[in-house]
N, C-alpha and C positions, 0 to 999 in steps of 0.2 A: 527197980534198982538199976537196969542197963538205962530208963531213961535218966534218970540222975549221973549216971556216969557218962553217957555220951553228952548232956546240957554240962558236965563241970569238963570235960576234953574240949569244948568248944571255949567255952570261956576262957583255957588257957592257951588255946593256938593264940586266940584275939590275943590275950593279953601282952604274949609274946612276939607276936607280931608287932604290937604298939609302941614295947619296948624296942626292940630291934630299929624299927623306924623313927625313935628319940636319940635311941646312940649312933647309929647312921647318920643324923644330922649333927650331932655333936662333934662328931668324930672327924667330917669334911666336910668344915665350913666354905674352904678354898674352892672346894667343887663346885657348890652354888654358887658362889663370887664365880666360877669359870663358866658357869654355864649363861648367866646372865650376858657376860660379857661378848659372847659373838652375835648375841641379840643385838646388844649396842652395835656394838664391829660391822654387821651386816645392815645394819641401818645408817651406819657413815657411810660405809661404800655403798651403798644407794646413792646416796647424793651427789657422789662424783660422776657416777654413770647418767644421771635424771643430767647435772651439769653438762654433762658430755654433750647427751642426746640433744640437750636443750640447743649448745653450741656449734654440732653438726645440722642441728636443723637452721638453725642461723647463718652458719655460712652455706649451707645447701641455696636457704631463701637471698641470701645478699649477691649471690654472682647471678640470681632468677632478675631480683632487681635491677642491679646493675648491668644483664644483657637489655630486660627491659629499659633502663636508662639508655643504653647505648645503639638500641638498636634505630631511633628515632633520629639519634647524629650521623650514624653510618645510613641510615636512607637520605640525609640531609644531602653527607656528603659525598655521597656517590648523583645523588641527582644534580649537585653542584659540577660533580668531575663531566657529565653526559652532557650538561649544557657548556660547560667551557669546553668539548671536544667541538657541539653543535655550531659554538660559534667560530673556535678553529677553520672548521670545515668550510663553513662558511664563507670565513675572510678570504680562505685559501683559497673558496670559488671566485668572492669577488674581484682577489688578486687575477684567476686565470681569465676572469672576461675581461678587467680591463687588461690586461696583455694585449687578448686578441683584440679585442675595439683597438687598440692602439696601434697592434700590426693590419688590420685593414683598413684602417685611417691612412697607414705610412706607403700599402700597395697602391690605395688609392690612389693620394698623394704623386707616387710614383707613378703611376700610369698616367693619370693627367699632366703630369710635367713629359712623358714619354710624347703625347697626341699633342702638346702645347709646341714641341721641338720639333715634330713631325711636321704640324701646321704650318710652324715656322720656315723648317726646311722649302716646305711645298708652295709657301707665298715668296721664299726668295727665288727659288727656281722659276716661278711664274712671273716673277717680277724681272730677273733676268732673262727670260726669254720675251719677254714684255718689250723691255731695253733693246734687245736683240732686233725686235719684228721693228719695232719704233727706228731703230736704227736702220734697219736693211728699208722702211719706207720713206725715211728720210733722204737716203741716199738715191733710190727710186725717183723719188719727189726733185731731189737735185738735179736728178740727169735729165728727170722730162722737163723742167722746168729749163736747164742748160741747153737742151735741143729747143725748144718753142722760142729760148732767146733768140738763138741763133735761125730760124727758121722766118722770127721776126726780124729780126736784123736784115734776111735777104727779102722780106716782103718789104721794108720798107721804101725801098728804090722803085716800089710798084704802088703802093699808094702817095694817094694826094696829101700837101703838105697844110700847115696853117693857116688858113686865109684864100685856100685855091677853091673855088665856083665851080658847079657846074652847067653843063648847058643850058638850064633853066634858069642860073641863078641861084640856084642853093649855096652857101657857102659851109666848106667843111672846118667846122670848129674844134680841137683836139680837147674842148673840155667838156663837151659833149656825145662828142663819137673818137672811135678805137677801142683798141682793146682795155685800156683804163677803165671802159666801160659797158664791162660784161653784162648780158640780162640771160631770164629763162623764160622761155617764151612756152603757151599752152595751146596746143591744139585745137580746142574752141574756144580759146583766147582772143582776147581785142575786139574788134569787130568785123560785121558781117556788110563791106557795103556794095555798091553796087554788081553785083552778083562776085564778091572778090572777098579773101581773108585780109582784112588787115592789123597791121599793128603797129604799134606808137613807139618811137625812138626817139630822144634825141630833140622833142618839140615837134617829129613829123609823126606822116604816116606812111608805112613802107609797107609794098604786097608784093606778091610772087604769082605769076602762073602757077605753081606747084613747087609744093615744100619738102623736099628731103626728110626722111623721118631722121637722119640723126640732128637735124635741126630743133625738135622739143625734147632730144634726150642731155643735151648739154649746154653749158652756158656758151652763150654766143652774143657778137656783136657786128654792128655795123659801121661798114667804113668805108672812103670814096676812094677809086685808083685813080691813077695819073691821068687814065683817060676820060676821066669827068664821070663814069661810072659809078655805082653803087651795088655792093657787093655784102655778102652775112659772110662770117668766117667763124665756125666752129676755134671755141677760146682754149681749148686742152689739143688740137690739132691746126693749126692754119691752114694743112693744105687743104680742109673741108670748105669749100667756098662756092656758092654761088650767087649768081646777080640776082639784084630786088627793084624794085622803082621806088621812087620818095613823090609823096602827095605834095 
């Protein structure tokens, strides 16, 4: 009897239970419409986040891109800027060598025109002093020569004249003998004859007992004096004279 009575208590909990849970849904059908709907709701807002993430990973990757795109311009264009400095620097050096090539081209320049002027100075001075010596030996050369005139001027009242003989016969010719006709006579010059020096003038041959040394140091000549004599006379001094014989 108690199991009959607890098998019909059970059957009516269920039973009532089953109803409960038929008019619960009758009763809020809105509720299941609502509960359905944050299912959907939370499955649309998935999609704008999934969107999102999709979107920041997109632009996360585009500016990865775009460094990688830009990083190969910016190495371009900095190796570009390193070589246009290299050649800057460059030109700039080749501008400062040739400066200098150009300023010691122009020291050069200068200094050789400096030693060209100096030269110059130094051949005029030597030139004028040149003029100068030339000058004072000229006038030297004048005066000896202005004395020897006159020195011959009074020898000539002592020698013999055009056409005068003497005591042998020799005849003195002036285009022969005088001073017109200076010679240098050498020391073992002419000849050696019968134990005597002699030597040739004039178409003769004239010798000395002994010869004065200033006789082989300078030009001389032979000439006859008044007295039919025959005489050498030193040609840059007259008064150097002595007698000779003629062959």
């Amino acid at each position: 009897m108690k199991t009959t009575t607890i098998i019909g208590a059970a059957f009516l909990a269920a039973l009532l239970g089953v109803t409960a849970s038929a008019y619960a849904g009758q009763d809020h059908p809105d509720e299941k419409q609502d509960n359905s709907k944050p299912q959907q709701n939370s499955h649309e807002q998935a999609k704008p986040q999934q969107q999102q993430h999709q979107q920041t990973q997109q632009a996360h990757q585009q500016p990865q891109q775009n460094q990688n795109h830009t990083q190969p311009q910016q190495h371009a264009q900095q190796q570009q800027k390193t070589q246009q400095k290299q050649q800057h620097a460059q030109q700039q050096q080749n501008t400062q060598q040739k400066q200098q090539h150009a300023q010691q081209q122009e020291k050069t320049q200068q200094k050789q025109n400096e030693q060209q002027h100096a030269q110059q100075q130094q051949q005029q001075q030597q030139q004028q002093a040149k003029s100068t010596k030339q000058e004072q030996v000229q006038q030297v050369k004048g005066q000896q020569d202005q004395q020897r005139g006159q020195q011959s001027e009074q020898a000539q009242g002592q020698w013999a004249h055009n056409g005068q003989k003497d005591s042998r016969g020799h005849e003195y010719n002036e285009s022969r003998f005088g001073r017109e006709h200076d010679a240098r006579f050498e020391e073992h010059g002419g000849r050696f004859y019968d134990g005597r020096r002699e030597y040739s003038y004039g178409g003769y041959w004239f010798y000395a007992g002994a010869y004065p040394a200033w006789f082989y140091q300078q030009e001389v000549y032979f000439i006859m004096g008044t007295d039919g004599l025959w005489y050498a006379v030193a040609y840059d001094n007259p008064s150097l004279t002595f007698q000779v014989n003629i062959e």
